[in-house]
Backbone bond lengths (Angstrom), bond angles and torsions (degrees), N, CA, C in turn:
res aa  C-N    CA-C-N  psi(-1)  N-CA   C-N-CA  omega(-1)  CA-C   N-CA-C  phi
1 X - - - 1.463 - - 1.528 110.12 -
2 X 1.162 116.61 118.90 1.781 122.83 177.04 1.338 114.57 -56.81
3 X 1.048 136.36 149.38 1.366 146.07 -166.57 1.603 113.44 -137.59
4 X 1.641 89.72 109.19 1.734 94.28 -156.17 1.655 99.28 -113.90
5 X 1.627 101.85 128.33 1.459 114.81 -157.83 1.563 105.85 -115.24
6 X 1.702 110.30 100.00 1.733 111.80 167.26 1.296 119.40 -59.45
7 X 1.413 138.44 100.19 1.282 111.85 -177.23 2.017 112.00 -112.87
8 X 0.927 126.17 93.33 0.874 110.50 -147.77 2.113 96.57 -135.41
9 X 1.607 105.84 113.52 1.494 99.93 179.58 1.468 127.88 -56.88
10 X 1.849 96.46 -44.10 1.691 105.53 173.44 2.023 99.97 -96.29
11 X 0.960 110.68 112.00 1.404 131.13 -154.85 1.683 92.82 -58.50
12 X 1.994 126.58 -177.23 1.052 123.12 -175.33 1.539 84.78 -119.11
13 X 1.062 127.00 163.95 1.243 135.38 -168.37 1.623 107.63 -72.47
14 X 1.369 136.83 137.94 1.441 155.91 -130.04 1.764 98.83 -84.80
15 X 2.236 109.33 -18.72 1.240 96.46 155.32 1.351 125.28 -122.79
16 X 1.222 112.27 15.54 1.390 122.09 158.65 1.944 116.56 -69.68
17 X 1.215 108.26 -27.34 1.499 125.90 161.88 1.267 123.55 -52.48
18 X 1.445 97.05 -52.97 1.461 109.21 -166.83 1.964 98.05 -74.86
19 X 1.344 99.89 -54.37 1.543 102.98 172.50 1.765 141.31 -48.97
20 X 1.716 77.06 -21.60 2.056 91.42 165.86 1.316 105.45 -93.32
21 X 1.577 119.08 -22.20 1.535 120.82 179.19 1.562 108.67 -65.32
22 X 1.306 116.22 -55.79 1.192 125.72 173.90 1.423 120.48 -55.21
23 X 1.462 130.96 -41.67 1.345 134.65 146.59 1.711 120.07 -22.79
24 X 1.595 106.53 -76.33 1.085 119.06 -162.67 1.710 110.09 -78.31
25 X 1.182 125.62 -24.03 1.682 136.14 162.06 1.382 97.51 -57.91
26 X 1.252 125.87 -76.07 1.495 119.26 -167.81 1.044 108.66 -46.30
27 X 1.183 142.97 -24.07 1.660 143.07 172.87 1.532 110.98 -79.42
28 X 0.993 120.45 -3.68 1.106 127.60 175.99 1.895 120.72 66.05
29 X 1.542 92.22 44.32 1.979 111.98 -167.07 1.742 89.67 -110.70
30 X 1.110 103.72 162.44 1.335 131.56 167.60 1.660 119.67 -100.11
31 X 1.531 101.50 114.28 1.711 111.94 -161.08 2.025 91.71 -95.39
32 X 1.593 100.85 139.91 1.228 98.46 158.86 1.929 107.61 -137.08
33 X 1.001 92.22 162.97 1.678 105.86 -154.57 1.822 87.31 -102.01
34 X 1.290 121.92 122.41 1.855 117.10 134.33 0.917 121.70 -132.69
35 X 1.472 132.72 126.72 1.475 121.78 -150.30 1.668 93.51 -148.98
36 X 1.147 114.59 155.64 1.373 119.68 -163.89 1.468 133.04 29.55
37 X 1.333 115.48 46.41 1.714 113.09 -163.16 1.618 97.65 -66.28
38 X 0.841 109.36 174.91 1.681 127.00 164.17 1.120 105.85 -127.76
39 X 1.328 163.77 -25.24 1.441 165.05 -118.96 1.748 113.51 -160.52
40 X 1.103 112.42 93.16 1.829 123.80 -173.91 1.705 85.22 -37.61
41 X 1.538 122.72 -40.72 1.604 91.95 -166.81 1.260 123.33 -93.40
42 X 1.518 118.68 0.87 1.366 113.72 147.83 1.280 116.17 -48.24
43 X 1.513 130.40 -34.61 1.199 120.35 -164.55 1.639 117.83 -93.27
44 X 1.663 99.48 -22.99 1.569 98.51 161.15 1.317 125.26 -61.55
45 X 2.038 118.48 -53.26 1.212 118.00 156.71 1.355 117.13 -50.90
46 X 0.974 145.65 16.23 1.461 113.04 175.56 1.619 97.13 -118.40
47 X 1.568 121.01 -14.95 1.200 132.77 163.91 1.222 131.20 -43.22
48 X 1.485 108.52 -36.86 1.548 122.19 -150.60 1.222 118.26 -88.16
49 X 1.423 123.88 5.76 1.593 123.32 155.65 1.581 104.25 -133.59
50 X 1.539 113.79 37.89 1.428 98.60 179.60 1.431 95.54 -99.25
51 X 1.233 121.92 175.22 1.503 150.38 -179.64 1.518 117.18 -133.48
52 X 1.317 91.96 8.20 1.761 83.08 179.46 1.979 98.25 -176.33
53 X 1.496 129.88 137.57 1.171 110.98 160.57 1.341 92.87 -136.50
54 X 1.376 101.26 -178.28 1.595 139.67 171.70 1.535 126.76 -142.16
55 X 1.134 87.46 129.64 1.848 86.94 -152.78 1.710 88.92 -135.58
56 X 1.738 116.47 165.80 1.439 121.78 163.92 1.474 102.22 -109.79
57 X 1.490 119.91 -98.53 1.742 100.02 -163.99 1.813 90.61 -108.94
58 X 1.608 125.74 27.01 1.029 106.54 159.27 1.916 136.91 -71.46
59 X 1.462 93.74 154.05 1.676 80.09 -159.05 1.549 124.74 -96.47
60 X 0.958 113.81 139.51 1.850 122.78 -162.71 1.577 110.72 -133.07
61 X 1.523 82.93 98.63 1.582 118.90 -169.19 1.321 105.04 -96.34
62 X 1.389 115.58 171.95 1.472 126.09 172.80 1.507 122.94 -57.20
63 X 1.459 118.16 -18.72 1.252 131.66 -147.56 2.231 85.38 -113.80
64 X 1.306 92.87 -42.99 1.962 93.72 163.51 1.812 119.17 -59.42
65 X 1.191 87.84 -51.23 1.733 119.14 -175.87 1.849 92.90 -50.50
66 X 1.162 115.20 -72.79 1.664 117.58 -179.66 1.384 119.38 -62.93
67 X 0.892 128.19 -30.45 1.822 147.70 175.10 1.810 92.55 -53.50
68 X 1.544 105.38 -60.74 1.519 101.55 162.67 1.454 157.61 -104.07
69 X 1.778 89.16 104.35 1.304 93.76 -150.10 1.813 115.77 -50.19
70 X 1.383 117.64 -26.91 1.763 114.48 -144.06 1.572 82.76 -122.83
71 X 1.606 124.61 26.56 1.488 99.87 156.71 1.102 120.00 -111.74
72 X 1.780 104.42 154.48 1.036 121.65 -169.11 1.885 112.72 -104.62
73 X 0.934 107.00 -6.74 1.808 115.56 -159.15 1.218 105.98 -142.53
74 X 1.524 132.03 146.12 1.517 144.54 160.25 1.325 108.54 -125.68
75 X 0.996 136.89 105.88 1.918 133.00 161.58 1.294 115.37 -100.79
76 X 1.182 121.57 121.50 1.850 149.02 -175.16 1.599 80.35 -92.09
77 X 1.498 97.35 112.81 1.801 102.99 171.77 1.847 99.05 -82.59
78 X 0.825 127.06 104.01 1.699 120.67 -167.15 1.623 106.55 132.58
79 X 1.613 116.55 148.67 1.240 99.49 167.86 1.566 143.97 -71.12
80 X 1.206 115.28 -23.78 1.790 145.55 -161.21 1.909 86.00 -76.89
81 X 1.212 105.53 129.80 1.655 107.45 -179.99 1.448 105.14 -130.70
82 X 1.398 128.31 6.08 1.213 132.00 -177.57 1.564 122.53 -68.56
83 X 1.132 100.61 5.16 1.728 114.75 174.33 1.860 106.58 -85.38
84 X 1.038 115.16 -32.25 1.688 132.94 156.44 1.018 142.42 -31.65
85 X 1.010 140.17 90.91 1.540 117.27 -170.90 1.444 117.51 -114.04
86 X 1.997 90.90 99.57 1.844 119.44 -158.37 1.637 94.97 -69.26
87 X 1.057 142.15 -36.29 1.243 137.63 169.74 1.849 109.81 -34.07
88 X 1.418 110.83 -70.07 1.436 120.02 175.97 1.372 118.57 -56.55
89 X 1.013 108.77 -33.76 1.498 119.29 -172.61 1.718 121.63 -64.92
90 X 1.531 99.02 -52.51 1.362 123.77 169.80 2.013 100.53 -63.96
91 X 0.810 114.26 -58.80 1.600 118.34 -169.14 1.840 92.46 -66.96
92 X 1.264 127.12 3.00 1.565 121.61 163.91 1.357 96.65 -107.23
93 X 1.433 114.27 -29.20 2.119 95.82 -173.09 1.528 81.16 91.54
94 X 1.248 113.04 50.67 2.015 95.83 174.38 1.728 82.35 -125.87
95 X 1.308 126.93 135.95 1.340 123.96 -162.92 2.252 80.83 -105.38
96 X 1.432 86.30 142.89 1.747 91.67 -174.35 1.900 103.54 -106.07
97 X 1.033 144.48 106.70 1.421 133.67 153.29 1.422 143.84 -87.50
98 X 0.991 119.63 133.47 2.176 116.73 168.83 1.315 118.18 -60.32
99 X 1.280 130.77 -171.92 1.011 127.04 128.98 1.494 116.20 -150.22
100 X 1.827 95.43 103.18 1.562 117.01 -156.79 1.828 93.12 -77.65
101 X 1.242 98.05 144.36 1.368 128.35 155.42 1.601 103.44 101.49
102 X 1.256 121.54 -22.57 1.623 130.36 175.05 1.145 107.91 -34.25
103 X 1.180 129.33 -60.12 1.658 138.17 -177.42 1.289 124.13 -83.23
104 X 1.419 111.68 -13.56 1.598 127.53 -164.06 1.669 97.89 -43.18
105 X 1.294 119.62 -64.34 1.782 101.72 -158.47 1.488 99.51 -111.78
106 X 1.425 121.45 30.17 1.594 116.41 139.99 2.192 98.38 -79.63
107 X 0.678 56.89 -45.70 2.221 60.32 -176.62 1.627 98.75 -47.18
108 X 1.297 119.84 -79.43 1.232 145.49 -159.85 1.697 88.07 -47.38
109 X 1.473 127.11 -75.27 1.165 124.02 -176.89 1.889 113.94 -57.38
110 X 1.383 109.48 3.03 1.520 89.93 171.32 1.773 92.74 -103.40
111 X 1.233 119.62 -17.45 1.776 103.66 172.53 1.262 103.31 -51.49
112 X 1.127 122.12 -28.89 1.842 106.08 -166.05 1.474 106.04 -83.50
113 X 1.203 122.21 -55.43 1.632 130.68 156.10 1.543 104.69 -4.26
114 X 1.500 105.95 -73.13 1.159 122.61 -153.54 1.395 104.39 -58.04
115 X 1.993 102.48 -50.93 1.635 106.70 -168.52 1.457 110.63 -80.45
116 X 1.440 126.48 -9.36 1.527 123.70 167.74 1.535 110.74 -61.86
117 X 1.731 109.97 -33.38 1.225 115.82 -158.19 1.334 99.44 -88.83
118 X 1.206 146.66 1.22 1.298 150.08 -117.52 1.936 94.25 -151.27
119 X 1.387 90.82 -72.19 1.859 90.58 -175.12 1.244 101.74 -89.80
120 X 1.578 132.04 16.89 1.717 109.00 149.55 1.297 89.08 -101.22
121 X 1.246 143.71 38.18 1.751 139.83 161.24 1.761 111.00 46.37
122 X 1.504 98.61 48.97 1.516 118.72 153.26 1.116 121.32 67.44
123 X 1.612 97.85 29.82 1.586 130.77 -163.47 1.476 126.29 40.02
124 X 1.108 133.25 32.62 1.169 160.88 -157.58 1.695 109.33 -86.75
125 X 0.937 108.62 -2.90 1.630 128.92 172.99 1.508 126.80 87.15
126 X 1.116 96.47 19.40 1.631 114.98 -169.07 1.317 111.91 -109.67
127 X 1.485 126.77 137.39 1.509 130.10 177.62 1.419 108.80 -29.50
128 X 1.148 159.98 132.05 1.376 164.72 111.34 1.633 103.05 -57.08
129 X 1.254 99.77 -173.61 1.579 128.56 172.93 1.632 120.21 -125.53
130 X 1.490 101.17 152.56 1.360 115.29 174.48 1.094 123.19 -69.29
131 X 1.338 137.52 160.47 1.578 142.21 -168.26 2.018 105.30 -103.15
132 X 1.209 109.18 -30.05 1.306 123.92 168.02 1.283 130.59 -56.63
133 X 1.410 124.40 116.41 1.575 121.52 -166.34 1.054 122.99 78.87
134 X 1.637 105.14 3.30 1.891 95.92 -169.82 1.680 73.29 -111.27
135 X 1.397 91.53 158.83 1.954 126.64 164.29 1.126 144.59 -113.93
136 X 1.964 90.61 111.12 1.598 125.24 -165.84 1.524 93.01 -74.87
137 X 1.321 99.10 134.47 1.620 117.38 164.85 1.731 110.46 -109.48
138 X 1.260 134.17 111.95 1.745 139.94 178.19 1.365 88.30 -92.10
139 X 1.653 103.43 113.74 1.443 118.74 162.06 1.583 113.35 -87.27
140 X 1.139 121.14 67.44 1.585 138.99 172.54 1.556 111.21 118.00
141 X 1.441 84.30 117.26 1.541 102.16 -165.89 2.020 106.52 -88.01
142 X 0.994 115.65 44.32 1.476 114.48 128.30 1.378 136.16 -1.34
143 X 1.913 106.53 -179.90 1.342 101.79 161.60 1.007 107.83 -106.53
144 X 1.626 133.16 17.20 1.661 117.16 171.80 1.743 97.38 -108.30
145 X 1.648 107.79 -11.82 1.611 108.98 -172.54 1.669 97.75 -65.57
146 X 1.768 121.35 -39.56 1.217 122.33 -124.85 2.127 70.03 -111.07
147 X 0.705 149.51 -47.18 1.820 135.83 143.52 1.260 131.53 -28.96
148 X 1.214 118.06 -35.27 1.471 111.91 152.39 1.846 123.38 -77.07
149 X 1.454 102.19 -29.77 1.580 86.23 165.21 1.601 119.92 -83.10
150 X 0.866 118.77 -51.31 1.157 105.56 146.46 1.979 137.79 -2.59
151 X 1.436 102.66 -68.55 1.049 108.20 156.42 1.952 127.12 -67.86
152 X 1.259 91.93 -53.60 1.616 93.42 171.82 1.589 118.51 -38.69
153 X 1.328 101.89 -41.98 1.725 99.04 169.88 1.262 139.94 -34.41
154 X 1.929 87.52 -54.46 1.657 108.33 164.52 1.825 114.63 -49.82
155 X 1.305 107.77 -42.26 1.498 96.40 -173.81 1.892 117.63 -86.35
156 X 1.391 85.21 21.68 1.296 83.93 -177.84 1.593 124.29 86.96
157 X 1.385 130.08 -4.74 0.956 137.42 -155.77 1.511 107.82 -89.43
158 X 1.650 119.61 144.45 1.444 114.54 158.74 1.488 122.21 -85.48
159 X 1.281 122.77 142.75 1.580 126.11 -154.86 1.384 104.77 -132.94
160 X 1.292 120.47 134.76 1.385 152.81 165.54 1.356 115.03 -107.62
161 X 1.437 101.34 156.53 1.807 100.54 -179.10 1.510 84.34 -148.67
162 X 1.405 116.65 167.45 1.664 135.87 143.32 1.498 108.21 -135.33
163 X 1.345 113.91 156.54 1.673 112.16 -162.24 1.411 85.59 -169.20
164 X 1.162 119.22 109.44 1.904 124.12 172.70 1.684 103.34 -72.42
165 X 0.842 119.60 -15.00 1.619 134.56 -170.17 1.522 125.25 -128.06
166 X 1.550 102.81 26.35 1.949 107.12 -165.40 1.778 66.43 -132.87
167 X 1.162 94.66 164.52 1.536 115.83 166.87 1.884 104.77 -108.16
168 X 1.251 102.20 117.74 1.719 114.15 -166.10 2.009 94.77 -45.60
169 X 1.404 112.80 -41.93 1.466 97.46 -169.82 1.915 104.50 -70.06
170 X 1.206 131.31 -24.13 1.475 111.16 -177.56 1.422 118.30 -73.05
171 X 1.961 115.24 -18.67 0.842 133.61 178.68 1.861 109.74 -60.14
172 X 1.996 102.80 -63.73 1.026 105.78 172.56 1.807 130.26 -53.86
173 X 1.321 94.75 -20.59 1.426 97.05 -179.83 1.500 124.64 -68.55
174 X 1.714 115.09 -15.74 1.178 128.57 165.77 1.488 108.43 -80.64
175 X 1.004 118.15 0.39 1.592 107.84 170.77 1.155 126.75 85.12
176 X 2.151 104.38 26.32 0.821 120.52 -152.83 1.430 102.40 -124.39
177 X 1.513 143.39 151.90 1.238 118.88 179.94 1.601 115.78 -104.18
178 X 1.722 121.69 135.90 1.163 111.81 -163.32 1.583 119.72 -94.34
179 X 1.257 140.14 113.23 1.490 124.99 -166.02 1.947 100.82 -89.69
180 X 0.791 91.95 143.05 2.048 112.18 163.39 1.556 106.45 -48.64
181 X 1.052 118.40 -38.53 1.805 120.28 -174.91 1.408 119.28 -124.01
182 X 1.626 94.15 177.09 1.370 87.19 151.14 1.271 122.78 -102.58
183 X 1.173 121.60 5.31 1.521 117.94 -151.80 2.150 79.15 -114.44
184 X 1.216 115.79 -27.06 1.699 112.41 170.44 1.802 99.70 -45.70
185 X 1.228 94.90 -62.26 1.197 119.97 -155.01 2.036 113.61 -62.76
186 X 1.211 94.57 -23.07 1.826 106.16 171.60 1.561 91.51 -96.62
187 X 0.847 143.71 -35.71 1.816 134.37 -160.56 1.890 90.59 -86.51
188 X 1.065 131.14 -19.22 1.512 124.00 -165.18 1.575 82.81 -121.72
189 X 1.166 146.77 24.54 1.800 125.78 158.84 1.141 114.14 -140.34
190 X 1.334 121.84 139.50 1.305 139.78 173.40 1.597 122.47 -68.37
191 X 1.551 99.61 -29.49 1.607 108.27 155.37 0.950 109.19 -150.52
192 X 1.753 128.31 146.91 1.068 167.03 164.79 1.038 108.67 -60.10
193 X 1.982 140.90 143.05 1.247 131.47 -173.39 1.926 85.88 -147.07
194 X 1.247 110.47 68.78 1.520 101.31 155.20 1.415 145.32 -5.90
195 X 1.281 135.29 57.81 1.448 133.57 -174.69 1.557 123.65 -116.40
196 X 0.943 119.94 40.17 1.720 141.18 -162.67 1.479 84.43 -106.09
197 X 1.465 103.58 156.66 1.510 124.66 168.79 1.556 115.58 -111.49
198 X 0.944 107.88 153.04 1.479 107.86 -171.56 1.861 118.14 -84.16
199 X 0.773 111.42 98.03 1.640 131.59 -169.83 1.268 109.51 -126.34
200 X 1.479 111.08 157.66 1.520 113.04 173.42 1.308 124.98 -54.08
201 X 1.480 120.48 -19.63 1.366 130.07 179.23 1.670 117.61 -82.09
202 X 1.483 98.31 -27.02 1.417 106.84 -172.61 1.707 103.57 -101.61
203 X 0.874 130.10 -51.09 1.228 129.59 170.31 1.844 137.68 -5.82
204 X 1.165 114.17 90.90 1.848 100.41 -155.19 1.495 96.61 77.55
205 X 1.119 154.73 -2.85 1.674 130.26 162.28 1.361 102.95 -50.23
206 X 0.867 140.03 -44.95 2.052 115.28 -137.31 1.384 74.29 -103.87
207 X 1.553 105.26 110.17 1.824 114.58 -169.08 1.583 94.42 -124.41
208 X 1.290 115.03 -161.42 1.258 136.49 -175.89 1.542 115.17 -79.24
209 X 1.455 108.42 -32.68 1.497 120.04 179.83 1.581 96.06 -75.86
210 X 1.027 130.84 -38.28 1.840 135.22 -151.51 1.420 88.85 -104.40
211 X 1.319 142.49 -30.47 1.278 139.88 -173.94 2.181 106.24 -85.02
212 X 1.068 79.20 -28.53 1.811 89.14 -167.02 1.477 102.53 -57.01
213 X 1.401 107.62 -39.28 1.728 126.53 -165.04 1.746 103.69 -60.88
214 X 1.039 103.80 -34.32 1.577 116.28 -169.97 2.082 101.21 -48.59
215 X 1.016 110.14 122.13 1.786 100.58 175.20 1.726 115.20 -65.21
216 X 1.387 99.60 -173.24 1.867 94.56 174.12 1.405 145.85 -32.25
217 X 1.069 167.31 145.27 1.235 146.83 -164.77 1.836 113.42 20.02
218 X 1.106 95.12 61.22 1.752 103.81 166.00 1.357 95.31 -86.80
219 X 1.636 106.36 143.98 1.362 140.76 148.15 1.576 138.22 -115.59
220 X 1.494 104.51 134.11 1.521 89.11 -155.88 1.584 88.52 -116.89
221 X 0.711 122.09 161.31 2.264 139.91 -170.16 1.347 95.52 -149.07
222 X 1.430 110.96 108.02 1.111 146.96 143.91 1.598 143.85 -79.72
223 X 1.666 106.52 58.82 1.677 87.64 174.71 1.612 100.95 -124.93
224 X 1.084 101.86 61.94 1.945 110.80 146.02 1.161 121.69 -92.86
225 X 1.013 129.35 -77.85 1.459 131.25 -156.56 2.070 105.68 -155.02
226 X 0.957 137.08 130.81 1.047 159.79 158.21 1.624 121.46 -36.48
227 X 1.833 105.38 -47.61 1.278 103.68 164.37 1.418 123.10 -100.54
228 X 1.066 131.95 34.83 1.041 144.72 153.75 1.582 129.71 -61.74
229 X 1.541 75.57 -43.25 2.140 86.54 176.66 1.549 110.07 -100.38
230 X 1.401 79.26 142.92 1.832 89.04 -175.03 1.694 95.65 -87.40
231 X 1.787 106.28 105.63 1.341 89.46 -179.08 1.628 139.96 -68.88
232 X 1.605 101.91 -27.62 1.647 102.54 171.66 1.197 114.79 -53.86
233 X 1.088 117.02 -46.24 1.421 120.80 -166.18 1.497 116.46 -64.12
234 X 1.479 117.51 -35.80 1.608 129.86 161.89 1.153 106.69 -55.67
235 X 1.350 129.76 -45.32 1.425 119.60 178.35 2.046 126.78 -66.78
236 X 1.704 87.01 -18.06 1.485 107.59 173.33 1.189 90.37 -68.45
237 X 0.957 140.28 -88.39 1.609 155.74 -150.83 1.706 112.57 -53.88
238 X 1.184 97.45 -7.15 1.357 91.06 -166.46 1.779 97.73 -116.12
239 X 1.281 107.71 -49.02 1.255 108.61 147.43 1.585 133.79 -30.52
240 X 1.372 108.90 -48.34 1.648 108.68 166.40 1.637 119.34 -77.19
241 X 1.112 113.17 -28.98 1.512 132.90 -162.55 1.619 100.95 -108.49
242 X 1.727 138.46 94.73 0.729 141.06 -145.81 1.447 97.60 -100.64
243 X 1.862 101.54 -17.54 1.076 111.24 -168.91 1.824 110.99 -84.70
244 X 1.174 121.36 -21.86 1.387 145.55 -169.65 1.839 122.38 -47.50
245 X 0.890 128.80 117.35 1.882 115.48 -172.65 1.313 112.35 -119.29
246 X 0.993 130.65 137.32 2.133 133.31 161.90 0.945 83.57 -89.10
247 X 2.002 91.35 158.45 1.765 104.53 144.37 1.248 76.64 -158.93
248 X 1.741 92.00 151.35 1.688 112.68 179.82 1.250 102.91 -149.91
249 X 1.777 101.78 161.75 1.313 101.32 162.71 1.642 98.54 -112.64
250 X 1.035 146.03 25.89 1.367 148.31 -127.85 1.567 103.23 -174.54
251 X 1.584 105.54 78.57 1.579 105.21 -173.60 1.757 108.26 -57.01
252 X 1.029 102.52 153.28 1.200 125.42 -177.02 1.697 105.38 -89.39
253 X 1.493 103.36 150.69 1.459 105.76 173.18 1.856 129.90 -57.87
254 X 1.140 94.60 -29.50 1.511 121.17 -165.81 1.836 93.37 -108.66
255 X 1.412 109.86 19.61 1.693 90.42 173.11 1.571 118.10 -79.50
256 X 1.282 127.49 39.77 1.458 116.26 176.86 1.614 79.96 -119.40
257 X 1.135 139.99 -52.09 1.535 127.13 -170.86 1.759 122.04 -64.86
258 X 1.827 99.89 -31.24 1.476 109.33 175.00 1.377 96.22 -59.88
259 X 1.216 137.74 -81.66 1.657 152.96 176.84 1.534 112.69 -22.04
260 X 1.558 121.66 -40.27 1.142 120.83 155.63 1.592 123.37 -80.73
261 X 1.484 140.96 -62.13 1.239 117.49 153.40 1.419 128.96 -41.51
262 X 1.049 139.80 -24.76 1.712 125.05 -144.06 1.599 83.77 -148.44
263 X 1.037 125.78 24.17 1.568 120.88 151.11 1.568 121.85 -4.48
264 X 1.105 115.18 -55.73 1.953 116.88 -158.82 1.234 96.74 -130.71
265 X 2.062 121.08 11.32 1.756 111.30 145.55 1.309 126.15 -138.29
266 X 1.487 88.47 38.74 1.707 100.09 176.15 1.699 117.15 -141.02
267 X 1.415 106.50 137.95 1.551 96.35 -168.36 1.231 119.15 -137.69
268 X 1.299 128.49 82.49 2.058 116.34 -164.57 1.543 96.06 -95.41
269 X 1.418 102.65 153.40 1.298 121.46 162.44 1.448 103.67 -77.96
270 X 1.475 121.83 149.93 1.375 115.15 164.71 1.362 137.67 -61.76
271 X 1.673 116.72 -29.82 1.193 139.92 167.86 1.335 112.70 -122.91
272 X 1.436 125.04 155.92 1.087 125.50 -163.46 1.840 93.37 -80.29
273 X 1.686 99.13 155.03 1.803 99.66 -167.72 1.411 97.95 -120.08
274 X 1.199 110.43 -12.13 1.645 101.85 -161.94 1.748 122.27 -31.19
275 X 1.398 93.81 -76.04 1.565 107.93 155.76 1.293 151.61 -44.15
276 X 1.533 121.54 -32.09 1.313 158.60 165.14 1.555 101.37 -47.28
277 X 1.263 101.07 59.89 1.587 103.03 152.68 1.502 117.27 -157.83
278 X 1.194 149.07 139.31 1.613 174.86 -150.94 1.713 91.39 -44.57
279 X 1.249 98.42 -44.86 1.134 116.74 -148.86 1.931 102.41 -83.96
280 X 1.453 96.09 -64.55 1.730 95.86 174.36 1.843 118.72 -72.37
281 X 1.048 90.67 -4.45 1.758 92.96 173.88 1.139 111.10 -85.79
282 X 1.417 128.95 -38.87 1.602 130.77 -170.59 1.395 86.24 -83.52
283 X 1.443 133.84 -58.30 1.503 116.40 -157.70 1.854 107.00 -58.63
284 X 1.538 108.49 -50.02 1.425 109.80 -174.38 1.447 126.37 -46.47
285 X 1.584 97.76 -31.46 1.313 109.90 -178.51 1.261 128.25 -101.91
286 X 1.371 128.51 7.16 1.240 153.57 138.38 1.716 130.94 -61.34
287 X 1.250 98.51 -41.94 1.369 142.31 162.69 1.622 101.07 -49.79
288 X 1.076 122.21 -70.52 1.590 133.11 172.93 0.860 118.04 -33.31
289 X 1.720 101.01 -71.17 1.548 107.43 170.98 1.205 140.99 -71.29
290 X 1.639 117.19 -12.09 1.158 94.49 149.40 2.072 135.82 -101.87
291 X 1.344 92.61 -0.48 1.819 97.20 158.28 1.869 98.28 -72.04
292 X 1.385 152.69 -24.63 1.169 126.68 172.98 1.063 109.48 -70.30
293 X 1.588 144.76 -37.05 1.011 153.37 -177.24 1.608 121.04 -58.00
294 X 1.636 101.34 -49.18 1.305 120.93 167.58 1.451 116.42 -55.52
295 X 1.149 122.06 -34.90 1.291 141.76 -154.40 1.990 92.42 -96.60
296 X 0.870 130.62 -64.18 1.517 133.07 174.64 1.645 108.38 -67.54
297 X 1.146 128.75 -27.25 1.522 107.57 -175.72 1.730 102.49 -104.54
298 X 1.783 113.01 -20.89 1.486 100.95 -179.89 1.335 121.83 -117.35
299 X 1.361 105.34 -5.54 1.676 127.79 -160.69 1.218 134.72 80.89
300 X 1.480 99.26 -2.61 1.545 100.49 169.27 1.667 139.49 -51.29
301 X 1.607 96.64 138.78 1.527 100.59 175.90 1.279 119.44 -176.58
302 X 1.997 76.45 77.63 1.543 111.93 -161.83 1.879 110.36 -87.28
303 X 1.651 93.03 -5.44 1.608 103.88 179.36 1.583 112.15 -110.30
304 X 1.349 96.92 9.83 2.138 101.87 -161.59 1.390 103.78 -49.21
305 X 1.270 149.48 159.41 1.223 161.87 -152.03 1.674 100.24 -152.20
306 X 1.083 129.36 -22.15 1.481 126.29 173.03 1.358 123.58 -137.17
């Protein structure tokens, strides 16, 4: 009988639990619970006879990976898997999975949050701007890119995408317009919608050259990934461009100097929010459990990531 291990510091919500419990029982697996550890070696011991976990942005290193000897499976309840380390994982034969689209329009609906909160200038009592008529650019058309246009529609907005990996006509077929670049794609939008993953390719991209392109009062929304942005260089840009705004859910390294310069055009959440809703926690984590399940009774590993 497989032995399927939640390990998770910021816990899944009390019925998202019950709903992976119920998953993984009906299969007839053995559920074990770790939930708020404080201590990395709670989390090695609690590893060491599992065969299977599920985790959110906790991190599973080589030193997790060896701790367990008899697993076979890792599932990232969420899409972002960069907490992983697919190198180790693969060199154990431990197959790693996502589970893309679970979270997609809890994310998508916090860009708007963010950009309401953002162009009325952080409600601070001062004229802001409307979200209507102005032009959103989705830097990777995804399933959280293709939820925010979606939504953007509603506000009236005209929408752009770039996607090195979408084919421009499925893009256009949403009614969306597709640019050749990225750098097309910042020179033609008024805001930026962050959806890139953090890879060696992406990493430090959204620089000073790719940020410059953006026209007057550009705003950029950031809740992908953290290393993505080259932070000095944002602070260049923002520094010259008085007119210029962040928003994140994904504090930045340098957020005590952004917060002191850029006071009334910069805005991080303290913890990342993307996910953080009733709604994408029970699905993501349901989601898990049943690709582990899938994965031990049929062989599937139709979500593998490495």
């Amino acid at each position: 009988m497989p032995k399927i291990l939640i390990a998770t510091d910021k816990p899944f919500a009390k019925i998202a639990v019950e709903g992976i419990k119920k998953v993984i029982e009906n299969a007839g697996f053995e559920l074990a619970l770790l939930e708020k550890y404080t201590d990395r070696q709670q989390l090695l011991d609690a590893v060491n006879d599992a065969n299977a976990i599920i985790i959110l942005s906790d991190i599973i290193d080589n030193e997790v990976i060896s701790a367990a000897k008899n697993l076979k499976i890792v599932v990232r309840a969420g899409a972002g898997y960069d907490n992983i380390d697919l190198q180790a994982a693969t060199a154990a034969g431990v197959c790693v999975m996502n589970t893309p689209g679970q979270n997609s329009n809890a994310v998508a609906e916090l860009v708007f949050g963010l950009l309401v909160y953002g162009a009325r200038n952080l409600f601070n009592g001062s004229s802001g701007t409307e979200l209507k008529d102005k032009r959103l650019g989705i830097h990777a058309y995804g399933n959280v890119g293709r939820n925010v246009a979606r939504i953007a529609k509603g506000f009236g907005m005209t929408v752009f995408a770039y996607d090195a990996f979408t084919d421009s006509q499925k893009i256009e077929s949403d009614g969306v317009k597709s640019c050749k670049s990225a750098e097309e794609l910042y020179a033609a939008s008024d805001i930026v919608s962050l959806h890139i993953p953090a890879t060696a390719e992406t990493k430090n991209s959204i620089d000073y050259q790719l940020l410059s392109k953006m026209p007057k009062n550009g705003i950029l929304v950031n809740t992908a990934r953290k290393e993505v942005i080259n932070e000095p260089e944002l602070v260049k840009i923002m520094e010259e461009r008085p007119d210029f705004k962040y928003l994140t859910d994904i504090m930045p390294s340098n957020n005590a100097e952004m917060s002191e310069k850029f006071a009334n055009r910069y805005f991080s959440t303290p913890k990342k929010m993307g996910a953080q809703t009733a709604e994408a926690n029970i699905n993501a984590g349901i989601a898990a459990a049943q690709q582990i399940t899938d994965f031990f009774q049929n062989g599937c590993e139709k979500f593998r990531v490495n």
